[in-house]
SELUM-882874 format. One record per atom (N, C-alpha, C, O, CB): residue in one letter; x, y, z. Coordinates in steps of 0.001 Angstrom, whole numbers, padded with zeros to 6 digits, always signed. Last residue first. Glycine has a CB too. Layout:
N
AXYZ...
# end
This chain:
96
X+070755+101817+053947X+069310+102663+054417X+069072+104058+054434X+067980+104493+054799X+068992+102440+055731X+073211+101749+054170X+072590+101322+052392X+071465+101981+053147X+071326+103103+052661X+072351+099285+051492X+073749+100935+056897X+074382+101966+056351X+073746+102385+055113X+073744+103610+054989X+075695+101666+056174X+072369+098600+057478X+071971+099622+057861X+072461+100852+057607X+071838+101852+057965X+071905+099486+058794X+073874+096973+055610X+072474+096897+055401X+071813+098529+056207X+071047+099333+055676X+071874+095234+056208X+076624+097145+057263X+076442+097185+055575X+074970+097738+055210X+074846+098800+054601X+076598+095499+054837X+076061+095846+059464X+075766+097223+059616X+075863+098027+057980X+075361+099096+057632X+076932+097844+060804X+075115+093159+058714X+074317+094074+059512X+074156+095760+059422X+073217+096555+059358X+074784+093799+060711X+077482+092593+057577X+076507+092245+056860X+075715+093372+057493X+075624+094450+056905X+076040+090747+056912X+079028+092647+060563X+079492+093852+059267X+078103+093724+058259X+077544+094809+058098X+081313+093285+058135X+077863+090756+062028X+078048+091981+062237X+078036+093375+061164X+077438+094444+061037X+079095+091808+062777X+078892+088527+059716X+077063+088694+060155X+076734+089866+060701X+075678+090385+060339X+076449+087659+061326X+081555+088453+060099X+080720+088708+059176X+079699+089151+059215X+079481+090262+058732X+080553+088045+058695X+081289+087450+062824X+082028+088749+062626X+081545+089363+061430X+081147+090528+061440X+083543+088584+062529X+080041+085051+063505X+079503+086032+063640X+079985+087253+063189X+079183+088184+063125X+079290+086033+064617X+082347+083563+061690X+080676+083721+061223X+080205+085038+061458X+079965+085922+060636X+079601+082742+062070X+084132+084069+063432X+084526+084265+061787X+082731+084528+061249X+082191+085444+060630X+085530+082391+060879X+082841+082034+065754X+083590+083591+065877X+083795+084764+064407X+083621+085982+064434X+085323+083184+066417X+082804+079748+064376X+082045+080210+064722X+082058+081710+064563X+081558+082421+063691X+081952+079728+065672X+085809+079425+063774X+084810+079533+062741X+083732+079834+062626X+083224+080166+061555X+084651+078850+062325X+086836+078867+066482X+087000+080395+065471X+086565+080447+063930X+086896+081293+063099X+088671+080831+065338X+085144+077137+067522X+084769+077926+067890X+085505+079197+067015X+084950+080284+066859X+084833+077720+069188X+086310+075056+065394X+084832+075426+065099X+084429+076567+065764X+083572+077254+065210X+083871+074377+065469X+089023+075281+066174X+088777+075394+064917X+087192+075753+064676X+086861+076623+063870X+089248+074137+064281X+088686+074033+069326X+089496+075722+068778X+088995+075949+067060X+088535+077073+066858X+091845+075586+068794X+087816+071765+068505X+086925+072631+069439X+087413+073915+069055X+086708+074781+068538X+087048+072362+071090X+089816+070425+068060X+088794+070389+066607X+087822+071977+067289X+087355+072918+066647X+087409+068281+066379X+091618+070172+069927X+092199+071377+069031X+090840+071547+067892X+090758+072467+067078X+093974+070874+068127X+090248+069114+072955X+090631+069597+071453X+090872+070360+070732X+090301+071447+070822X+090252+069509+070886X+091022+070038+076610X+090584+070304+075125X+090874+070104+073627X+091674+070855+073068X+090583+071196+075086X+091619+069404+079102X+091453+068393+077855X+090615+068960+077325X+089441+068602+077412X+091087+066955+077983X+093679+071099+081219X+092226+071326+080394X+092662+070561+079366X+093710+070756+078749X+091669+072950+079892X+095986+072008+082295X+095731+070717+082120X+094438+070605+081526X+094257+069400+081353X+095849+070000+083299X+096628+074381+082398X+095533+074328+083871X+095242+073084+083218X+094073+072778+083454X+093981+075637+084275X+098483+075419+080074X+098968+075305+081807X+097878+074929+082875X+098105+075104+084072X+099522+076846+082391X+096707+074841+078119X+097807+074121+078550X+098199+074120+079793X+098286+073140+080533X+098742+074410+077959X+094723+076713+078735X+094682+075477+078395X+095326+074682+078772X+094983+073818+079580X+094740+075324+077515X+096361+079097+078168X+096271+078758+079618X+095339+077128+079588X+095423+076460+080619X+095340+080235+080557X+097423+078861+075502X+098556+078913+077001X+097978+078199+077932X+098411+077194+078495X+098860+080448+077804X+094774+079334+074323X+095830+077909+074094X+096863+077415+075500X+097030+076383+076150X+097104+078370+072650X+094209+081844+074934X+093193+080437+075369X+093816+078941+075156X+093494+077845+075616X+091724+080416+074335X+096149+083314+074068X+095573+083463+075419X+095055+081751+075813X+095415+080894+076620X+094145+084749+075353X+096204+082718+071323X+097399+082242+072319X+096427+082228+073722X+096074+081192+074284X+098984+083520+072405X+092999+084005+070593X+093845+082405+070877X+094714+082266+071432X+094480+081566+072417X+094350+081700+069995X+093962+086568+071399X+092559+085929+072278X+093272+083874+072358X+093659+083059+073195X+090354+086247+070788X+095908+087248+069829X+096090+087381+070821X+094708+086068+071778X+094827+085084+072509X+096106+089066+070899X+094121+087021+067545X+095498+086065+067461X+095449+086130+069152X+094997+085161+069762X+097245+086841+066475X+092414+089046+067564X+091971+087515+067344X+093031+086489+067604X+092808+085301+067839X+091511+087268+065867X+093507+091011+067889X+093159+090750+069093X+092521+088986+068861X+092290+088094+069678X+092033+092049+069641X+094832+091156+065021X+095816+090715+066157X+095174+090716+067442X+095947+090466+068366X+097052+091625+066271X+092431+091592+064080X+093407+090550+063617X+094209+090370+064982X+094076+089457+065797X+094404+091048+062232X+091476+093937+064820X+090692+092579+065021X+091979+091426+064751X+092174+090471+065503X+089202+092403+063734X+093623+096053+064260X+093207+095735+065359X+092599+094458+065373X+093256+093661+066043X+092485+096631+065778X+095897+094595+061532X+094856+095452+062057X+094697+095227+063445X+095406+094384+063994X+093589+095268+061389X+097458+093401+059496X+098177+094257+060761X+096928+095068+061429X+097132+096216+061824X+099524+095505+060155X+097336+090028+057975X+096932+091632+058546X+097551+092544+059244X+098587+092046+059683X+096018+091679+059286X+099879+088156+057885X+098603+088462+058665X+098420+090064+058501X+099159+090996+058818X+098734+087974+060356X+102200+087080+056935X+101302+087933+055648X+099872+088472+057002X+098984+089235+056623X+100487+086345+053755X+103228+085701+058899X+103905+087036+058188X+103215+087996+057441X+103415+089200+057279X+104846+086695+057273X+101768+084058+059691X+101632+084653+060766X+102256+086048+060095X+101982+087179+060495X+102325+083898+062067X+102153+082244+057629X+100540+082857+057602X+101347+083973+058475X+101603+084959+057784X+098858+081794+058453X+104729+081506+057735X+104672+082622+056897X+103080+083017+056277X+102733+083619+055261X+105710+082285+055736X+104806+080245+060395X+105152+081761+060233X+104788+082229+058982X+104480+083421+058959X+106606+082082+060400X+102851+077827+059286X+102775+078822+060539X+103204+080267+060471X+102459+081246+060475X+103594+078296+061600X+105346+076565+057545X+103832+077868+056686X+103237+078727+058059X+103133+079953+058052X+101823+076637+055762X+107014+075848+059265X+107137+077172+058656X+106198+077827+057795X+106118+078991+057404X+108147+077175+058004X+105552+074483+060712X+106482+075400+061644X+106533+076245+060366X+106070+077383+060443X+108123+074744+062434X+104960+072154+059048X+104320+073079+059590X+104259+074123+060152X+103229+074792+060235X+104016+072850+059950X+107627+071381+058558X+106862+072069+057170X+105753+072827+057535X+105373+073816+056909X+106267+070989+056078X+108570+070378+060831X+109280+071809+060743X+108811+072653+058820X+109216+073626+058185X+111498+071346+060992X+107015+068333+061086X+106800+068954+062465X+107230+070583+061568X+106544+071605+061588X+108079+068193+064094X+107742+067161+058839X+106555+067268+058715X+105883+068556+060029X+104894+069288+060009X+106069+065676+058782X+110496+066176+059887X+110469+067074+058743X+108445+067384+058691X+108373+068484+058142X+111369+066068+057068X+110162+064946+062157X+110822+065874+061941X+110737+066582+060573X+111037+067775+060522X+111894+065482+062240X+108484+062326+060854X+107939+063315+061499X+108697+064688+061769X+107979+065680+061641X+107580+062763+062594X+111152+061574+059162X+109559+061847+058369X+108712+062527+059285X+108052+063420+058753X+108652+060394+057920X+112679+060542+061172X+112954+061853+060238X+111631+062209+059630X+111205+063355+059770X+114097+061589+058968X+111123+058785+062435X+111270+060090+062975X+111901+061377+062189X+111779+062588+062371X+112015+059869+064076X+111055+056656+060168X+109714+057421+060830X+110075+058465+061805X+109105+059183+062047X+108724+056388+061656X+114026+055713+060147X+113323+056782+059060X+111745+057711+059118X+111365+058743+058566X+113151+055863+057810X+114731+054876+062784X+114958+056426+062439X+114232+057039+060975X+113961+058204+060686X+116680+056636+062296X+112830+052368+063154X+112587+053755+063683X+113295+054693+063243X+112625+055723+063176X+112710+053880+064925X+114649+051077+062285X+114203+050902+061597X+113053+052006+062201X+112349+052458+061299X+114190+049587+061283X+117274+051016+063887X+117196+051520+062693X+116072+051402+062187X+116292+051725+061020X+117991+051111+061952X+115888+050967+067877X+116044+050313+066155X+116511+051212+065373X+116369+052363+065785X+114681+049853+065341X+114895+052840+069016X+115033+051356+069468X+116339+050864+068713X+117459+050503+069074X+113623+050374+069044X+116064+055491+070394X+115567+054981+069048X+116065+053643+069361X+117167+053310+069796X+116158+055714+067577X+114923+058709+072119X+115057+057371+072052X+114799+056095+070748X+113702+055815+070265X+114305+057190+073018X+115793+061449+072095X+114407+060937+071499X+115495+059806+071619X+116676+059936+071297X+113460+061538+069858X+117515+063924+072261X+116312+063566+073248X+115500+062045+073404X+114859+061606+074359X+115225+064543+072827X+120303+063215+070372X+119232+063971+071016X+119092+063999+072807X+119775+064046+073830X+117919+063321+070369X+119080+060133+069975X+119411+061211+069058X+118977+062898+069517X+117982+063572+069250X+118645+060767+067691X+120326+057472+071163X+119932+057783+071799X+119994+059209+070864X+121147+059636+070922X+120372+057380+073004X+119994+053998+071439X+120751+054809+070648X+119270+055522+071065X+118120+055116+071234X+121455+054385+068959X+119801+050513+071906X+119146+051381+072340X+120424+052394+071666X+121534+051936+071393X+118680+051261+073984X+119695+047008+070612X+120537+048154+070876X+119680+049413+070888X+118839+049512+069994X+121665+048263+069830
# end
């Protein structure tokens, strides 16, 4: 018997408890999401950093580009590096 919740197709009873467990895991992430996105900074870098990602996520998505999400994490860890390394810089040249 096929049953139908929704959208989502459920063979079995024995599939609905693994989709509640992903539904609830989908909407624990959904909400620390907003409540980083609440406490975020309100500065210029901050929100051109946010902005830059959506940017690069959207159009990712819309031009079918197989990119990893591990790739987004190292390149804004990268990005996080150099930003530091900037300020370090001018810290040092300011102390002069």
């Amino acid at each position: 018997m096929i049953s139908y919740v929704g959208m989502i197709q459920i063979r079995s009873q024995h599939d609905l408890p693994v989709w509640r467990t992903g539904i609830q895991i989908r909407s624990q992430v959904l909400s620390a999401g907003l409540k980083m996105l609440k406490n975020l900074k309100k500065d210029a870098f901050s929100r051109a950093v946010l902005a830059a990602v959506l940017l690069a996520m959207v159009s990712c998505s819309v031009l079918a580009v197989s990119f990893s999400s591990i790739f987004y994490i190292l390149l804004s860890g990268a990005a996080g590096l150099a930003v530091y390394g900037v300020q370090q810089l001018r810290k040092e040249a300011g102390a002069k």
